[in-house]
N, C-alpha and C positions, 0 to 999 in steps of 0.2 A: 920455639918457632923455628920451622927451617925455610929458610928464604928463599934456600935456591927451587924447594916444592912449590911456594907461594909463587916465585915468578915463572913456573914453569906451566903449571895452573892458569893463573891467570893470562901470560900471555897467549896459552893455546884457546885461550877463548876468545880474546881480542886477535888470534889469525885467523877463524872462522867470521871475525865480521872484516875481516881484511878480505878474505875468499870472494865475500858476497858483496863486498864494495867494486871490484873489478866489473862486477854484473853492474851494479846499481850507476855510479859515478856516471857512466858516459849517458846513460838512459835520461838522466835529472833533467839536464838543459834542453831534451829535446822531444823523446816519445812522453815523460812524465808531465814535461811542463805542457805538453796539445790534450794530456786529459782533464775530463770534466769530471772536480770531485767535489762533496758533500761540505756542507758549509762549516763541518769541527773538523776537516781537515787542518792540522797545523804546519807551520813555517816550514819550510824547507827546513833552514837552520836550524830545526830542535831537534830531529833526526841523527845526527850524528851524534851530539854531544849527551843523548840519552841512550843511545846505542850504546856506545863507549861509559857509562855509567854502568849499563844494563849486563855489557860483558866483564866489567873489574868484580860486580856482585856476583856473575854467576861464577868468576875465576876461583874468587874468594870462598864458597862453598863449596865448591870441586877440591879445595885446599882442606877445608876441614873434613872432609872426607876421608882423604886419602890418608890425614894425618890419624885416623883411626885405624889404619895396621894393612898395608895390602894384601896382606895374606888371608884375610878375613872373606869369606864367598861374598856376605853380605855389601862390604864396601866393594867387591869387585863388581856385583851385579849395579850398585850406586853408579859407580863411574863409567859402565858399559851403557844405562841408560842415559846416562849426562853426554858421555860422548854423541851417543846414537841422535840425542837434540839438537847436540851442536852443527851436525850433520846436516839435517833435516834447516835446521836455522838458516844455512850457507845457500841450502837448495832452493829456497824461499825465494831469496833475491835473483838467483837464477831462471828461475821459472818467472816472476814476477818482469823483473826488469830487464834481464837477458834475453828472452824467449820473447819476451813483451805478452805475456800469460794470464791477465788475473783470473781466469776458470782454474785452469791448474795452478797458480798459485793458491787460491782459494781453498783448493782442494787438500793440496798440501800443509796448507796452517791450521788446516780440520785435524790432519796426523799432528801436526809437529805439536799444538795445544794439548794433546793426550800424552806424547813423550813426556813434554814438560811436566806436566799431572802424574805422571807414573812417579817421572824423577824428583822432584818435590817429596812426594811420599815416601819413597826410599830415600832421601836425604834426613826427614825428620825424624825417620826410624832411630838414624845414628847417631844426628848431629841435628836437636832442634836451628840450633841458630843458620845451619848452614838451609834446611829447608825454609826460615824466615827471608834469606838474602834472594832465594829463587823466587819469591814472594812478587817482587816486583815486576820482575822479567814476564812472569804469567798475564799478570792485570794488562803490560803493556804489549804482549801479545794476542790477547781481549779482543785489544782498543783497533790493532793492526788488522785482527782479523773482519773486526766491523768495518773498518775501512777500507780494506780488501774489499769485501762485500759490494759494497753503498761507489766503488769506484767502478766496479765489475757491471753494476746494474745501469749506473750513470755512463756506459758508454757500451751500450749494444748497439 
């Protein structure tokens, strides 16, 4: 195991929900909390602490990736698609909560759910376990984008 890839990994994926928390943070208590959202909206509170789940999994498979040789095309293509998500991930909260956006956000989680999909596939190619850990991130971006949705509709 090389630690110092692990935490380099994973923390570059926990600074992309740092990126998107600058957007998100100040939006919470005031343009989020006046919208009308659907009745499986969940808690404020769960939001971070699955966020923060969702980026040590995705760290943690960007690690077994890379731990497969970077000189390889295949893990470079892995990690240019993982990056390109992470990306996409950042721009989310942006458009969403900075812009105050749910159409283009919407729109956006339409791309970023296909990066994730590409990256997933190209992970299990390499590394089942590490497209298993992306596993999660997807459903919960699913869930984000019906609630995108269902918050977009609930407040024309």
């Amino acid at each position: 195991m090389n630690i110092v890839r692990l935490i380099i990994a994973v923390g570059g994926s926990l600074l992309a929900g740092l990126i998107g928390s600058f957007a998100t943070s100040p939006s919470i208590p005031t343009w989020y909390a006046s919208l009308n959202k659907p009745s499986f909206n969940p808690p404020n509170w769960l939001f971070g602490p699955a966020w923060t789940l969702l980026y040590v999994l995705m760290g943690t498979a960007a690690y077994l990736i890379w731990q497969k040789g970077w000189e390889k095309r295949e893990v470079k293509l892995a990690s240019s698609l993982f990056i390109a998500q992470l990306l996409l991930n950042s721009l989310w909260s942006i458009l969403f909560f900075g812009l105050k956006s749910p159409f283009l956000a919407l729109i956006e989680i339409v791309v970023l759910w296909f990066a994730i999909l590409l990256t997933i596939i190209s992970f299990f190619r390499l590394s089942p376990a590490a497209g298993w850990l992306m596993v999660p991130y997807i459903i919960w971006v699913s869930f984000a984008s019906i609630l995108n949705y269902f918050i977009l509709i609930l407040n024309k």
